[in-house]
N, C-alpha and C positions, 0 to 999 in steps of 0.2 A: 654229558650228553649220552642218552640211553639208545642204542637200536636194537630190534629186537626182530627175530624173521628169520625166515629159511632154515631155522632148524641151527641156530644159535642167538649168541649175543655181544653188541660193543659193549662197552662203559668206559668211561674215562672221567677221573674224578682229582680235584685240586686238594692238596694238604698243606699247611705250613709247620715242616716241619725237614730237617735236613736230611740229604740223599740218602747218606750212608745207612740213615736208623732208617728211613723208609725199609731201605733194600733187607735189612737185619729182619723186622716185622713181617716183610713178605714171604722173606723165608723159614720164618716161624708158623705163618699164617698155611702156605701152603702144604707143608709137610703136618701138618692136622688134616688137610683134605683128606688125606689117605689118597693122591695122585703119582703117578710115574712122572718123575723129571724127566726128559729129552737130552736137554739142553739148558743151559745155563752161562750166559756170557756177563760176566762181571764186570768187564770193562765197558762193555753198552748197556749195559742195566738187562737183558731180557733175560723171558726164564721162560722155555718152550716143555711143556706138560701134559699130561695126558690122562682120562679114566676108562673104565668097559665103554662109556658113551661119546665123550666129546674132547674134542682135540683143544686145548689154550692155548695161551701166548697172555706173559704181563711184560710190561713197557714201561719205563719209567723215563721223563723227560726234565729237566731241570730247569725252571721258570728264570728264579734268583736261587739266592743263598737260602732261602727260609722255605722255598716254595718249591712245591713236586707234584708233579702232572701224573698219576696211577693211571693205567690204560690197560685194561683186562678184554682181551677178546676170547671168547667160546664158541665152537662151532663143530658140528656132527662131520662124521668122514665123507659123508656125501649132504650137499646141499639138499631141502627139501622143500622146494620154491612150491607148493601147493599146503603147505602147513604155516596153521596159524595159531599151534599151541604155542606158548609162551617158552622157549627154550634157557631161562635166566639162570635156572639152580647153582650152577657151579658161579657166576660170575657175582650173584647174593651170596652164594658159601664164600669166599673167599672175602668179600669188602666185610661182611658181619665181621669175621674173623680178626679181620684187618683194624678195625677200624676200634674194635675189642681192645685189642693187643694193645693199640695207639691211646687210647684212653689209658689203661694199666701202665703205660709207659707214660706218661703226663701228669698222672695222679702221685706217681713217687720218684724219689730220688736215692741215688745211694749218698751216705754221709762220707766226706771227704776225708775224717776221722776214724772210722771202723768199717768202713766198707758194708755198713747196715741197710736196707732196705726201709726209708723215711718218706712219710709224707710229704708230697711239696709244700702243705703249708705248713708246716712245721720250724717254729725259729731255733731249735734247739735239737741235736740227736737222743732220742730216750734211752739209747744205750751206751753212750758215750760222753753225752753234755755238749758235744763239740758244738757252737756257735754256728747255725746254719745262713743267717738273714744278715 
């Protein structure tokens, strides 16, 4: 669910894919923004952040075991309830980012074997032989 107004933006978007690597990806994801951390509470999932323009906040909720609720809000230091330019940038920089990352992280595997960097489909390590499948 998108909202979009006053001079930011929601999002909140579903993965299957476990908390911990979420949280790992986000924190890859947003230290590419080039933003100021705040805040960072690891034990509630948030991460409150900042640029020259707009104030964030990411949220993470845990559905089940496989599933994670991403909830990215952006928003200007003062509301601008007569503006109806589209305020999304930061909250598209960061799910591209994300969502980047989470792909790169799905596409490979390290090998149990040599600690090499392997395709998921892959039945076999190309540097090692180790039996992956």
């Amino acid at each position: 669910m998108r909202i979009d107004g006053a001079g930011g933006c929601f999002d909140n978007r579903l993965y299957e894919i476990d908390v911990d690597v979420a949280w790992r990806i986000a924190l890859l994801s947003i230290n590419e923004m080039g933003v100021t951390i705040d805040e960072l509470d690891e034990t509630n999932r948030v991460i409150k952040f900042h640029n020259k323009n707009k104030i964030m906040q990411l949220a993470f909720q845990i559905l089940d075991e496989e599933t994670v609720q991403v909830i990215m809000d952006s928003t200007k230091e003062r509301l601008q309830i007569y503006n109806w330019k589209r305020e999304d940038g930061e909250v598209n920089q960061f799910y591209d980012l994300f969502e980047k990352k989470l792909t790169e992280y799905r596409a490979f595997i390290l090998c149990p074997g040599c600690s090499a960097k392997v395709s998921s489909l892959a039945k076999f390590c190309p540097e090692c032989g180790y039996k992956l499948k």
